[in-house]
C-alpha positions as CSV (number, residue, x, y, z in Angstrom):
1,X,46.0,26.1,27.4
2,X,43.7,23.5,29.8
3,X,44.9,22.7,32.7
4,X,45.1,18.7,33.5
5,X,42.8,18.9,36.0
6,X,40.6,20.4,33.2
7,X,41.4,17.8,31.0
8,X,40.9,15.1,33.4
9,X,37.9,16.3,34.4
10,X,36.3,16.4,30.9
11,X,37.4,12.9,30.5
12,X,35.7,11.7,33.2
13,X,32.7,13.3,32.2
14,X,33.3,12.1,28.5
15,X,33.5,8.4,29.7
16,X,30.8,8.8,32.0
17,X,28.4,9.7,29.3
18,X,29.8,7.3,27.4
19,X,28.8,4.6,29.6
20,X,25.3,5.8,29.8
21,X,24.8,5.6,26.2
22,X,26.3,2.2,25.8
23,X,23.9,1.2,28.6
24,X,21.1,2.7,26.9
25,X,21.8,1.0,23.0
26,X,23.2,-2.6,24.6
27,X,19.3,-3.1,25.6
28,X,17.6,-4.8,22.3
29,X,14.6,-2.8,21.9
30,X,11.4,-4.9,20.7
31,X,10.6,-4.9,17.2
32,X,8.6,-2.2,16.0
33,X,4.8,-3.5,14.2
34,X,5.0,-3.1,10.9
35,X,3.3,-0.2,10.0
36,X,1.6,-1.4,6.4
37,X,0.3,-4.3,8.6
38,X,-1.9,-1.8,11.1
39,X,-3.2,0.3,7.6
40,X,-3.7,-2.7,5.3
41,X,-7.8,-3.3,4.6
42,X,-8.1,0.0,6.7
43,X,-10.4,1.6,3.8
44,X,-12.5,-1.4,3.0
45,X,-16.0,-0.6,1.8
46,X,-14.8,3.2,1.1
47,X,-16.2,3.9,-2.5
48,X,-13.9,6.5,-2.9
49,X,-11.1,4.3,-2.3
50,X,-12.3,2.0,-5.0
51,X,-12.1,4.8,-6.9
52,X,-8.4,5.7,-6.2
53,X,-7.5,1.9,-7.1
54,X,-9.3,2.2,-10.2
55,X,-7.7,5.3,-11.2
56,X,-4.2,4.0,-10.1
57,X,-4.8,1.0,-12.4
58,X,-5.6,3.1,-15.5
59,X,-2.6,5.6,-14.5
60,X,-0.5,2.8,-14.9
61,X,-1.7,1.0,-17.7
62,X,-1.0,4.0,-19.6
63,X,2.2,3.5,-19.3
64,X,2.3,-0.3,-20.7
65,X,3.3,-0.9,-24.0
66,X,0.5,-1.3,-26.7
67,X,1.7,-5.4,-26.9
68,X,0.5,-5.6,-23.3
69,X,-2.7,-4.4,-24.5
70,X,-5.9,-6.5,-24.4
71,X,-8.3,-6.3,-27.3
72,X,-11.3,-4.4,-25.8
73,X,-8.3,-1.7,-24.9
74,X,-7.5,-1.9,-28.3
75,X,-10.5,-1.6,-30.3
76,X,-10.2,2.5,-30.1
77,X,-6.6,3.0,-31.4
78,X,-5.9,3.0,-35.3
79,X,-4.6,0.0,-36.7
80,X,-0.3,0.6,-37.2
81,X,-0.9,0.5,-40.9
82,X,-3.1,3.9,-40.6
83,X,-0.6,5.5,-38.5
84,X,2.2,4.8,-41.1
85,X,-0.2,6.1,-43.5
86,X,-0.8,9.3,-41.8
87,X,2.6,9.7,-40.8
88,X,1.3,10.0,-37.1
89,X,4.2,9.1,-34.7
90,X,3.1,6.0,-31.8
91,X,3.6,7.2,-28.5
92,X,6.4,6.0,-27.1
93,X,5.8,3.8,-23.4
94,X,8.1,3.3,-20.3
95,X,6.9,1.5,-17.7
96,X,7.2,2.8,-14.3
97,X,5.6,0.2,-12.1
């Protein structure tokens, strides 16, 4: 069994670190930059990135449902009366983004 002295002892201590971590957290800290901010137009002029965007764009047009479709996007599916014909099932969509 501890001993009061003990126990004082590792209150003391206790409340002393306490006090240096309230000290610490009580000091409002400046805001950090926003990250996106310092990386935003950081690959300007990169073909390759061009390429990613492009590639991202198509990714996630796939995913759009054929109503959203233009008509140049269009023009290389079958019409829905040949796919009822053929008894070809449409794909079904979700969109994601």
């Amino acid at each position: 069994m501890a001993t009061i002295k003990s126990l004082e002892s590792r209150i003391v201590e206790l409340e002393r670190q306490i006090a240096r971590l309230s000290a610490r957290f009580s000091v409002p800290r400046k805001p950090r930059k926003n990250w996106l901010s310092s990386m935003a137009g950081c690959m300007a002029g990169y073909p390759e990135f061009e390429e990613v965007v492009r590639l991202g764009r198509e990714w996630r047009e796939s995913f759009r449902p054929d109503e959203e479709l233009d008509d140049s996007m269009r023009a290389d599916e079958p019409s829905s009366g040949d796919a009822s014909r053929t008894g070809a099932k449409r794909r079904k969509t979700k969109r994601v983004c």
